[in-house]
N, C-alpha and C positions, 0 to 999 in steps of 0.2 A: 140518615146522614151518609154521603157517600165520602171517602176518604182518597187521594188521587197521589200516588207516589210518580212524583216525576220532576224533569229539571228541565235541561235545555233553552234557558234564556228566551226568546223571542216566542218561539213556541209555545212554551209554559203560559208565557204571558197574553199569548192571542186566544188559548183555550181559558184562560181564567175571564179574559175580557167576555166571552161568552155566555159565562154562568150568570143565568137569571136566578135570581132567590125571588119566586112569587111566595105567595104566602103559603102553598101547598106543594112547595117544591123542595129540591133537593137542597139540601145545607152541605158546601166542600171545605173538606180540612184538604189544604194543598202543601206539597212537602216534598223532597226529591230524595231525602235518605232518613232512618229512624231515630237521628240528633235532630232531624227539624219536626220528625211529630211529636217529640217529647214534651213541644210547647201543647200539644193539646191531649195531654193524658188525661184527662177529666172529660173528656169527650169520647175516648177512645172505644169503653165501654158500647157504645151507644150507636157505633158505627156498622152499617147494615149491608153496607158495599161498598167493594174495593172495585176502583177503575185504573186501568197501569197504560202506561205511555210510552212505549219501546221507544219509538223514533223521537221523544222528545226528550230521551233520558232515564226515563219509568225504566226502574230495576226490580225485576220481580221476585229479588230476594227480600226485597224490602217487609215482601207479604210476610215472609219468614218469621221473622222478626218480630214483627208485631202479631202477629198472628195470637199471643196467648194474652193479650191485651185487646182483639176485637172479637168478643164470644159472641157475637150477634150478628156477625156477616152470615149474606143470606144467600149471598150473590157477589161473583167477581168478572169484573170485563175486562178485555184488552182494546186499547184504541186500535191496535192494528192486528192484521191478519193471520199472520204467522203465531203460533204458539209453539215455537222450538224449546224456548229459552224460558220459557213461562210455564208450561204443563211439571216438568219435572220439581220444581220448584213447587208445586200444587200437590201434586202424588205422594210427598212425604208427610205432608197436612195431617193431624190428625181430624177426623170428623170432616174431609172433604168429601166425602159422599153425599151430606146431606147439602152441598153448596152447586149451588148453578153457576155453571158457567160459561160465558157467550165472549163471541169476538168481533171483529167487523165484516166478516165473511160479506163478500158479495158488495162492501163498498168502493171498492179500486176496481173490481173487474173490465168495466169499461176501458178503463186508459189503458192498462195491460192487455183487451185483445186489441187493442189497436196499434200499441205493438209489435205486436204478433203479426199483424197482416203489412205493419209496415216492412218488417224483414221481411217477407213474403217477396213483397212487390220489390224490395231493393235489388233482393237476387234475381228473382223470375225477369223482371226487367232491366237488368242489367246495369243499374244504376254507377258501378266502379267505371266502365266501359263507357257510358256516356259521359261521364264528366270526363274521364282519359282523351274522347276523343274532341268533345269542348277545348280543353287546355293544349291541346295537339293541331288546333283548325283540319280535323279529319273525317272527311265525310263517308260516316259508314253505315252505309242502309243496311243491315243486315235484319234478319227475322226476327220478330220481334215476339217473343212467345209469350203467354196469354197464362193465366192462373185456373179459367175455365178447365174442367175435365182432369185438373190433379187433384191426387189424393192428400189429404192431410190426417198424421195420425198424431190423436193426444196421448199423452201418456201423464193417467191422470184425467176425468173427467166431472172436475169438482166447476165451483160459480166462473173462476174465470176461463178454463175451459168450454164451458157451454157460452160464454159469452163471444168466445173466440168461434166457436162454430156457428153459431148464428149470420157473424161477418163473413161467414165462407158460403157458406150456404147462398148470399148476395153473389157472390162469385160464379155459384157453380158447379164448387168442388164437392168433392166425394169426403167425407169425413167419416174416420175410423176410432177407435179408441181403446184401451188398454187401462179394465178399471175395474175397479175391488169388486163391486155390484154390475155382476155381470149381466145386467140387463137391459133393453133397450128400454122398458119404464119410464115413461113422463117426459124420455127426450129422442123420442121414434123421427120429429119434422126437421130434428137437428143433427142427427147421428146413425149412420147410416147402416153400421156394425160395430162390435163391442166385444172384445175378448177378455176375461174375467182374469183380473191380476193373479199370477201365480199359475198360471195352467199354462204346458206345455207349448199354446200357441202362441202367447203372448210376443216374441219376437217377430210375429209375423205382420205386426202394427210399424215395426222399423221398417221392411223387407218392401214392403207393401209402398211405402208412402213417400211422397215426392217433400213434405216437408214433417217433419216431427218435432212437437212441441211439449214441452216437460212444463207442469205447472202442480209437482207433487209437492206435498205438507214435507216440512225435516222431521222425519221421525228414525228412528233404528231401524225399520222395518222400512225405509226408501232412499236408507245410506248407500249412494253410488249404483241405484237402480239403471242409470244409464250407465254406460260402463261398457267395456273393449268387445264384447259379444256382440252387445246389442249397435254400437259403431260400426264394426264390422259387419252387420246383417244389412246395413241400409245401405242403400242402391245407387250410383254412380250420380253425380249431380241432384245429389239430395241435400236439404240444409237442416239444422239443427238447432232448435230455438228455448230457448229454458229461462220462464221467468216465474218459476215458483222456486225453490229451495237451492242453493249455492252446492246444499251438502246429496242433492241428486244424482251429482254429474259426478264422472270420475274424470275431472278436468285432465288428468294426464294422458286417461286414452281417449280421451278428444281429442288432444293437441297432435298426439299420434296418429290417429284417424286422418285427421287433415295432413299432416306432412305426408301421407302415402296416397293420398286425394281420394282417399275413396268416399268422402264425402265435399259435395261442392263449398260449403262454407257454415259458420256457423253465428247465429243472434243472439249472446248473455247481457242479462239484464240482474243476476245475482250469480253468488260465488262464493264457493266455501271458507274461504278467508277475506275479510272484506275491511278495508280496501282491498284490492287486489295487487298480492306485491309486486315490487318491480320486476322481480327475476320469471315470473310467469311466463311459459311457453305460448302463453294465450294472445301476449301483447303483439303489435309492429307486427301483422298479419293484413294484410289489404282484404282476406277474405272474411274476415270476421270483425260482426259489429260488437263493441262494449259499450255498455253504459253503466253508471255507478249504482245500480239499483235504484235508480230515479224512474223508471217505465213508469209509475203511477205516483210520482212524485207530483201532482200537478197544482196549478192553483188553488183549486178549491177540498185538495186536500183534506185539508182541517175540517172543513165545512161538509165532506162526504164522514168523516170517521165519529167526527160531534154529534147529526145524524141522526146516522145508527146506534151512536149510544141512547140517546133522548129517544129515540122509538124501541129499545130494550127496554129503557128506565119505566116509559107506560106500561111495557107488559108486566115488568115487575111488579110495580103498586098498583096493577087491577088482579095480578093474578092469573096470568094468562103465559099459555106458553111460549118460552122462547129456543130459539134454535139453539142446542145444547152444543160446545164441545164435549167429546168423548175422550176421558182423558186416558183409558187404555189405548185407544187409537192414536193420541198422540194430535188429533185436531178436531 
């Protein structure tokens, strides 16, 4: 039996629309907080994994809770990516060691590097400047610069990183990185150098690169990694793009960064308080794009994170391994 804490009205209901019960399938107790699984405490027992639902409401204290009521979990997933809010809540478990735990890693990476390359080409070409001069009837041939021959540095070179360099690589660009696993291993045709997080050269992925892209996990250990140094190390008409963790960015010396221009502009797609309040230095800025953390909001959403759970679910009941989160890592 899997056990699915989550809410969210319309969501809730297009993931439940989706549960097949074949005759050798998964049975779901479905629930958004621990008054609605009290209807199935004669089941509880018996439940072998938990599945949580961030973006549909899934609170993963919920696990908490029930936790001394489900002695048979074996296995717990997230429908979504991030485990900020999920892991800690896991670490206090007693007997979480002996529990697997997986996320949807590598389902959204597509629409987030595309993303990625669209802020790219927004700045690189100039896109505020042509609609300016659209709405102006202004004919300005000016040069038109090209994305070929820049460098871009990840910071961070987890699924949706590589998936962003891959598009660059189409490009032409020079691709750099800044990442735990200092090694070029298994992605030599996509990365061109690699400075191992935490060693002395690591700012030289800012210094170096015409666009810098932050796509790290929320953990304590990548609270405000970008931050007034590392703003300060990049290079005059450079952009800054971040759609992994809200809590990466030290948004205030960004906002500072940009009022002194020493960077051309910047692309957020998350943010450490979210929404994003009104009083934000971030807002009513012509050189920076926001979006509400929807970069991989997309249609078929549901249908990427559903998935990935169903090809978990097989490896669980043959036995076979799945891509673990590390919960001292934090992802």
């Amino acid at each position: 039996d899997v056990y699915h804490p989550s809410g969210g009205g319309e969501l809730l209901a297009q993931l439940a629309a989706k549960t097949s019960r074949p005759s050798d399938g998964p049975n779901f107790l479905l629930a958004s907080d621990f008054g609605g699984f009290s209807h199935y405490k004669q089941a509880l027992p018996q439940v072998s994994a938990i599945v949580v639902a961030p973006f549909a409401g899934g609170d993963a204290a919920v696990i908490a809770d029930l936790w001394m009521h489900c002695r048979e979990v074996k296995w717990i997933h997230s429908l979504s990516t991030g485990m900020d809010t999920i892991v800690p809540v896991l670490r206090e478990l007693s007997g979480i060691e002996s529990v697997q735990v997986t996320n949807s890693r590598n389902s959204f990476s597509a629409s987030l590097a595309e993303y990625a390359v669209m802020a790219m080409l927004h700045f690189n070409k100039q896109v505020p400047r042509l609609q300016t001069n659209a709405a102006s009837k202004n004919w300005d041939k000016f040069l038109m610069p090209v994305l070929t021959g820049k460098t871009v540095g990840f910071v961070g070179f987890g699924n949706i990183a590589q998936a962003t360099a891959r598009l660059c690589k189409g490009f032409g660009m020079r691709t750099i990185a800044v990442r735990r696993q200092g090694s070029l291993e298994g992605v030599e045709e996509i990365l061109d150098e690699v400075v191992e997080t935490g060693s002395a050269d690591a700012t030289r992925v800012f210094a170096e690169s015409d666009f810098v892209i932050c796509s790290l996990p929320g953990t304590p250990a990548t609270h405000h990694y970008c931050g007034a140094s590392e703003f300060a190390a990049m290079k005059p008409g450079s952009v800054f793009i971040s759609v992994g963790r809200g809590s990466c960015v030290d948004e205030a010396a960004l906002a500072a960064a940009l009022d002194k221009g020493g960077i051309a502009g910047a692309a957020l797609d998350v943010f450490e308080k979210e929404p994003l309040p009104e009083d934000s230095p971030l807002w009513q800025r012509p050189n920076v794009l926001i979006s509400a953390h929807n970069a991989d909001l997309t249609e078929d959403y549901m249908d990427l994170a559903w998935g990935t759970f169903l090809q978990r679910f097989e490896e669980f009941r043959a036995g076979k391994p799945m891509p673990q989160v590390d919960l001292e890592a934090g992802y």
